[in-house]
C-alpha positions as CSV (number, residue, x, y, z in Angstrom):
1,X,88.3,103.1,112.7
2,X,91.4,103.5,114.3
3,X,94.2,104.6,112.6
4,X,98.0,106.1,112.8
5,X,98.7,109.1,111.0
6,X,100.9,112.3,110.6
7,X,100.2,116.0,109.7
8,X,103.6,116.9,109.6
9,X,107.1,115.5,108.5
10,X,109.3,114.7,111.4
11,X,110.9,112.2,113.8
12,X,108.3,109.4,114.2
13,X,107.6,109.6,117.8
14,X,106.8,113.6,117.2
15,X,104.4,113.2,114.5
16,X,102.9,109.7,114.5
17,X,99.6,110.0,116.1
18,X,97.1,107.0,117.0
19,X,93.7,108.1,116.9
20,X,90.0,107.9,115.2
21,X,89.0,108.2,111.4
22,X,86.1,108.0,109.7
23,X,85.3,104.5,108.2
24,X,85.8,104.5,104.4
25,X,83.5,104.2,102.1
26,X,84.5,101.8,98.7
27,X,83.4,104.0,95.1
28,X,83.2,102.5,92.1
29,X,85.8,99.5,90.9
30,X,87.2,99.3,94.7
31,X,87.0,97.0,97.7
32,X,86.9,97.8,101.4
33,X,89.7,96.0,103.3
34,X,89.7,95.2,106.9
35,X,93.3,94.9,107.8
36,X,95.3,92.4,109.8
37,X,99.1,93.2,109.3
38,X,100.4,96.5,107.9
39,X,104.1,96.2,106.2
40,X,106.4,99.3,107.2
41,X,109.0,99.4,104.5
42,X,112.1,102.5,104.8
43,X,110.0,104.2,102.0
44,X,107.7,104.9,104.4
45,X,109.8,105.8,106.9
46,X,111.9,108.0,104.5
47,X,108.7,109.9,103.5
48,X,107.0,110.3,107.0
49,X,111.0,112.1,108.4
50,X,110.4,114.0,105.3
51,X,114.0,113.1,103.8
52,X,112.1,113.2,100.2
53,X,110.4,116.5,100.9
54,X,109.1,118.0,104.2
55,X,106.2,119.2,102.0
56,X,102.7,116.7,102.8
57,X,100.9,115.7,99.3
58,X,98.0,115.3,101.5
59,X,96.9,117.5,105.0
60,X,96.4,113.9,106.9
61,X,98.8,111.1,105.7
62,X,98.0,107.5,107.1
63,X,101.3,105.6,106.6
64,X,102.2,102.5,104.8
65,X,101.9,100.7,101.2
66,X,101.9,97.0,102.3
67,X,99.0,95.1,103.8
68,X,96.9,92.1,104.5
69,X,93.6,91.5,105.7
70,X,90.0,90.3,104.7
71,X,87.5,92.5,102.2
72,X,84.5,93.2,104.2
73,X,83.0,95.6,101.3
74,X,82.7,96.1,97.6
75,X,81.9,99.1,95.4
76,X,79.9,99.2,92.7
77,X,80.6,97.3,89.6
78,X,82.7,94.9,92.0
79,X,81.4,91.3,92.4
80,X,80.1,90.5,95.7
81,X,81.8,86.9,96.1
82,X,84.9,88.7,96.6
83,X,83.9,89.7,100.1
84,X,85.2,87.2,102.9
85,X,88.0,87.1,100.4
86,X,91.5,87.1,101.9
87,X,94.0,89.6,100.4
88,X,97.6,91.4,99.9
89,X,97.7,94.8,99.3
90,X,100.1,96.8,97.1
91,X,101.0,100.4,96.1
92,X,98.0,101.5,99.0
93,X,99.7,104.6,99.9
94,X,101.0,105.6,96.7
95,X,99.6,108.9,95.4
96,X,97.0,108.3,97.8
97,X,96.1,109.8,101.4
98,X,95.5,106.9,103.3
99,X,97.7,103.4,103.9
100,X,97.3,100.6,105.7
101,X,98.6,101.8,109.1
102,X,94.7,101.6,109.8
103,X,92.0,99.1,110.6
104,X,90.0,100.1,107.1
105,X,91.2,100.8,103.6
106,X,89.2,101.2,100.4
107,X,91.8,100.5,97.3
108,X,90.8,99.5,93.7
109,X,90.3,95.9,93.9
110,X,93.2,95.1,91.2
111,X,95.5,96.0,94.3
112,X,93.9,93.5,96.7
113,X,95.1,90.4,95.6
114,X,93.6,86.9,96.8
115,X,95.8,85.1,99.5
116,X,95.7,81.4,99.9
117,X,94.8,80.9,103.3
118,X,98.1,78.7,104.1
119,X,100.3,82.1,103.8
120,X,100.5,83.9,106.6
121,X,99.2,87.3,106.7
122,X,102.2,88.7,108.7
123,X,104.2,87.5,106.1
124,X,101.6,88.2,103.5
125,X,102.0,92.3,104.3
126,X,105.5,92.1,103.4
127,X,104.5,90.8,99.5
128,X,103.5,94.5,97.8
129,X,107.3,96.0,98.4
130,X,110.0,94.1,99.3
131,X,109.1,90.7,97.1
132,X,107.5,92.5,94.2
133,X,111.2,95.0,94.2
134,X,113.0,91.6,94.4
135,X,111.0,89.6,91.8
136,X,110.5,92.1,89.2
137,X,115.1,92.9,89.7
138,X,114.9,89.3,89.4
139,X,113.0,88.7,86.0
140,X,113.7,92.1,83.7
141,X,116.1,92.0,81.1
142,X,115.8,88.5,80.6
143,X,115.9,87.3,83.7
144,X,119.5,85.4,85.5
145,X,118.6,81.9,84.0
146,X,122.2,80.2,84.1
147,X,123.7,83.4,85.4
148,X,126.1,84.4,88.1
149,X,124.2,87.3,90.8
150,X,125.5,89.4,93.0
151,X,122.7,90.6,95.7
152,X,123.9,93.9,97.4
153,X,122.6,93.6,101.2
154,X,121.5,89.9,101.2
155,X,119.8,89.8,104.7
156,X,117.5,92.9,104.0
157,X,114.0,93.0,103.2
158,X,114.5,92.9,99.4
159,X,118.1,91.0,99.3
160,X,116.7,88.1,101.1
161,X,113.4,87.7,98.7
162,X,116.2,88.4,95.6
163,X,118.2,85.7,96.7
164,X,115.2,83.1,96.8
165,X,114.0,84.5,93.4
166,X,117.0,84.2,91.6
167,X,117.3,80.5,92.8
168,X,113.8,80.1,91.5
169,X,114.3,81.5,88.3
170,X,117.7,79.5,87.4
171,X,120.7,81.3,88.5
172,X,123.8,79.3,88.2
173,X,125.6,81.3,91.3
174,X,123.8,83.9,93.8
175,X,126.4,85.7,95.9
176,X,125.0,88.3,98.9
177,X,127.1,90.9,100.7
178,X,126.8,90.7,104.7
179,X,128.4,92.8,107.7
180,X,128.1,90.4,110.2
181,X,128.0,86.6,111.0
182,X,124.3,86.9,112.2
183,X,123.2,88.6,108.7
184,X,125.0,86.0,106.9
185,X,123.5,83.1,108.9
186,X,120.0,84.6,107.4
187,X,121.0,85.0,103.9
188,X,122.8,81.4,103.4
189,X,119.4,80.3,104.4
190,X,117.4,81.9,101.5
191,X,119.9,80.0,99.3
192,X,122.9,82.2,99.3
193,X,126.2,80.3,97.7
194,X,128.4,82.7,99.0
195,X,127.6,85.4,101.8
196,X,130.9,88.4,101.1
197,X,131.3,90.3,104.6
198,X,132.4,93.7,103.2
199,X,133.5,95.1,106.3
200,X,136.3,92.5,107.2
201,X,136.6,91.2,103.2
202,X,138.2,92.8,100.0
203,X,134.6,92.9,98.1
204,X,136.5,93.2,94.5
205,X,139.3,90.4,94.6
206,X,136.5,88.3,96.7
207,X,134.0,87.8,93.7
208,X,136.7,87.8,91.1
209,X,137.9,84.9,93.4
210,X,134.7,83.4,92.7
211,X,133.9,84.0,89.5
212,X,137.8,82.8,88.1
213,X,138.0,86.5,87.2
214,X,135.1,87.3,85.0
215,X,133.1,89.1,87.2
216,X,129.2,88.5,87.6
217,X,126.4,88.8,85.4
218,X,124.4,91.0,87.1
219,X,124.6,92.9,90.5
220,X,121.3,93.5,92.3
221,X,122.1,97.0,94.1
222,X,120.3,98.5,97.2
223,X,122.4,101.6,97.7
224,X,124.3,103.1,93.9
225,X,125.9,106.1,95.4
226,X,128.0,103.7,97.4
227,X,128.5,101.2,95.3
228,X,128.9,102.8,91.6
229,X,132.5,102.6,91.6
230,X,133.0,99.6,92.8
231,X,130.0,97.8,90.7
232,X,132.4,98.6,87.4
233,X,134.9,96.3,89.2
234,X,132.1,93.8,90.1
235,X,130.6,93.0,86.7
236,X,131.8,91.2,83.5
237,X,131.9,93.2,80.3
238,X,128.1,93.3,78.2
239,X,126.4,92.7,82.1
240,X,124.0,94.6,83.6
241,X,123.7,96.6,87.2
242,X,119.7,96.7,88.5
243,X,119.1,99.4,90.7
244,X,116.4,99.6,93.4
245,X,117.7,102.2,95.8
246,X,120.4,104.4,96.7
247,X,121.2,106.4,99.8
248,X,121.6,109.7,98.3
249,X,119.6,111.6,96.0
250,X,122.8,112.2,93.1
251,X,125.0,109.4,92.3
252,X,128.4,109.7,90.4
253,X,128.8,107.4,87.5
254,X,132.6,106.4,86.8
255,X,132.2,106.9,83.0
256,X,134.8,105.1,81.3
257,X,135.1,102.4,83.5
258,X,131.3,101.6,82.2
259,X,131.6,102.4,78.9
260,X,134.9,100.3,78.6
261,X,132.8,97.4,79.7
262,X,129.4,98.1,77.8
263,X,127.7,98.3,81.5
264,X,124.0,98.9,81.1
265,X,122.5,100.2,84.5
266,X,118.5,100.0,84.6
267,X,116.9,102.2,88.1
268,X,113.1,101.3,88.5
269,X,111.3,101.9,91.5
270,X,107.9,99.4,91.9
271,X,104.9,101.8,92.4
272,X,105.6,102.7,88.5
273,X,106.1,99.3,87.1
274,X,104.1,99.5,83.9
275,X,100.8,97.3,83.1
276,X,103.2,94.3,82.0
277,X,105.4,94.2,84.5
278,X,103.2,94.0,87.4
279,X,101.2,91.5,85.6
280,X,104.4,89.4,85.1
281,X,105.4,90.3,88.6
282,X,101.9,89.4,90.3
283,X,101.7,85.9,88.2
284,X,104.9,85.1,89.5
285,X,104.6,86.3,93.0
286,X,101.0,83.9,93.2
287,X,102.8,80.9,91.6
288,X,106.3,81.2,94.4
289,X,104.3,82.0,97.6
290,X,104.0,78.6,98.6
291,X,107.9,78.0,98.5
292,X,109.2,81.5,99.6
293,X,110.8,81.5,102.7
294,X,109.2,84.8,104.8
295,X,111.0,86.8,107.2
296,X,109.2,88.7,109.9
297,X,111.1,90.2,112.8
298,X,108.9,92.3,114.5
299,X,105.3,92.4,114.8
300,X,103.8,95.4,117.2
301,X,100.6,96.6,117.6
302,X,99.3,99.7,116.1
303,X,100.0,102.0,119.1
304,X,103.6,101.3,118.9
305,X,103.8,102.2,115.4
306,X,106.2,105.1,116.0
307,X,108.8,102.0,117.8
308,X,108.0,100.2,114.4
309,X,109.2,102.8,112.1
310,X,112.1,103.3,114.4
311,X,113.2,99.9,114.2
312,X,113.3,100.3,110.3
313,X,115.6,103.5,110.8
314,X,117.8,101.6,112.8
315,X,118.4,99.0,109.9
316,X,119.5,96.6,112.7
317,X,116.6,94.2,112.3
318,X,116.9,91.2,110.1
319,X,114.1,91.0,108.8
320,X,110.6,92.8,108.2
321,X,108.7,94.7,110.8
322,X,104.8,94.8,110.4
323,X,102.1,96.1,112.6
324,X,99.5,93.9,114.2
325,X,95.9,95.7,113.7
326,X,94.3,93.0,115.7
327,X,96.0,93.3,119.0
């Protein structure tokens, strides 16, 4: 099969290789996948540059969580019917050698979850991180029924599916912060009340404006190092701050600006949700796909795959960027 893959961290066009691997094999419990689309999310990117760690958990890594395709093979104890079967992936790469940046993967079959076949499967390879981060920010703690939400970065990958979710599930007000027109154009669109351009707009008077000086329920934050300060100002007393990402490995907390206001901050990153959670999550995700708006910016073929994750470090691309494996 052909396959992109690195040996070494580094910048992507010095260590992402295009090349031949041997076809996998499905063991016991798993299917064999043969890809379409392959998602490339700025986790991978972040841990092919090595910004985690330059040390490889594997000699040969082949990129990328996030897929779609058809399974063309089971293992044993795996009914056969599921073959021809058309499916999402999640959590491919996670503790495991070998993503989707490939034309084969083998993957337990619980992570290859059936597709309609009226979803697209470009848009399909963006379901395993950026919807499940969105939904499950979306539903925890009770979930934003009749609240007020502010999503940090509305016209990203996760910010635009959080903005859809929290419409879905009930929120009273969604507000998104921008940095341009073009980036607010695409996050009204999701269903955004109120897009907050933080470069040109005073982010703290802004939503008390809009919230007749309460603050808002819950703040939906991409980047906490930034923002921690600021989120004290953002949120009513008793609400909560969920955290998906941050931009720096430490964060400084203002103390008693939280604890003044009984803040609760909950950080969760999806490869761990636990057993109920990503049941939750994966009910919901099969019962919104036919009303979620999808957002794919850039689709290249696998030979361009180093352009791909450049395009992701650039953070200038509204929207996702897959890879093609049939072109």
């Amino acid at each position: 099969m052909r396959a992109a893959f690195y040996e070494a961290t580094g910048p992507a066009r010095d260590v992402l290789r295009v090349g031949e691997l041997p076809d996998p094999v499905p063991g016991a419990g798993e299917v064999r996948v043969r890809l379409q689309w392959s998602g490339v999310n700025p986790s991978d990117v972040k841990s092919r540059a090595g910004l985690r760690s330059k040390s490889l958990a594997f000699p040969l890594i082949v990129p990328h969580s996030d897929g779609m395709g058809v399974v063309d093979a089971v293992g044993p104890g795996v009914d056969r019917a599921r073959i021809g079967q058309r499916v999402w992936t999640w959590n491919a790469a996670w503790g495991r050698a070998f993503g989707t940046a490939a034309e084969l993967i083998t993957l337990p079959a619980a992570q290859a979850v059936p597709l309609p076949d009226a979803i697209d499967g470009a848009a399909a390879a963006c379901f395993g991180i950026p919807a499940q981060t969105a939904l499950h920010a979306v539903l925890m703690s009770g979930g934003v029924r009749g609240q007020s939400v502010l999503v940090a970065g509305g016209a990203g990958a996760v910010g635009h599916y959080a903005i859809q979710f929290a419409r879905l599930h009930g929120a009273r007000q969604v507000l998104t912060t921008v940095s341009n027109q073009a980036k607010a154009s695409h996050a009204r669109a999701a269903g955004a009340h109120v897009c907050i351009d933080y470069k040109r707009e005073n982010m703290i008077e802004r939503v008390r404006e809009l919230t007749g000086g309460q603050g808002v329920d819950r703040v939906i934050e991409v980047d906490m190092a930034s923002n921690a300060a600021m989120n004290a100002e953002l949120l009513k007393a008793d609400a909560l701050c969920v955290v998906y990402g941050s931009s720096s490995g430490a964060m400084t907390l203002p103390f008693f600006p939280y604890i003044a206001k009984n803040l609760r901050v909950h950080c969760f990153i999806e490869y761990n949700l636990n057993p109920a959670d990503r049941e939750r999550v994966l009910a919901e995700m099969a019962a919104a796909q036919g009303v979620l708006q999808h957002s794919v910016a850039l689709r290249l073929p696998l030979q361009r795959v180093a352009e791909a994750h450049e395009a992701v470090e650039s953070g200038r691309v509204i929207g996702n960027v897959v890879i093609d494996l049939q072109a």
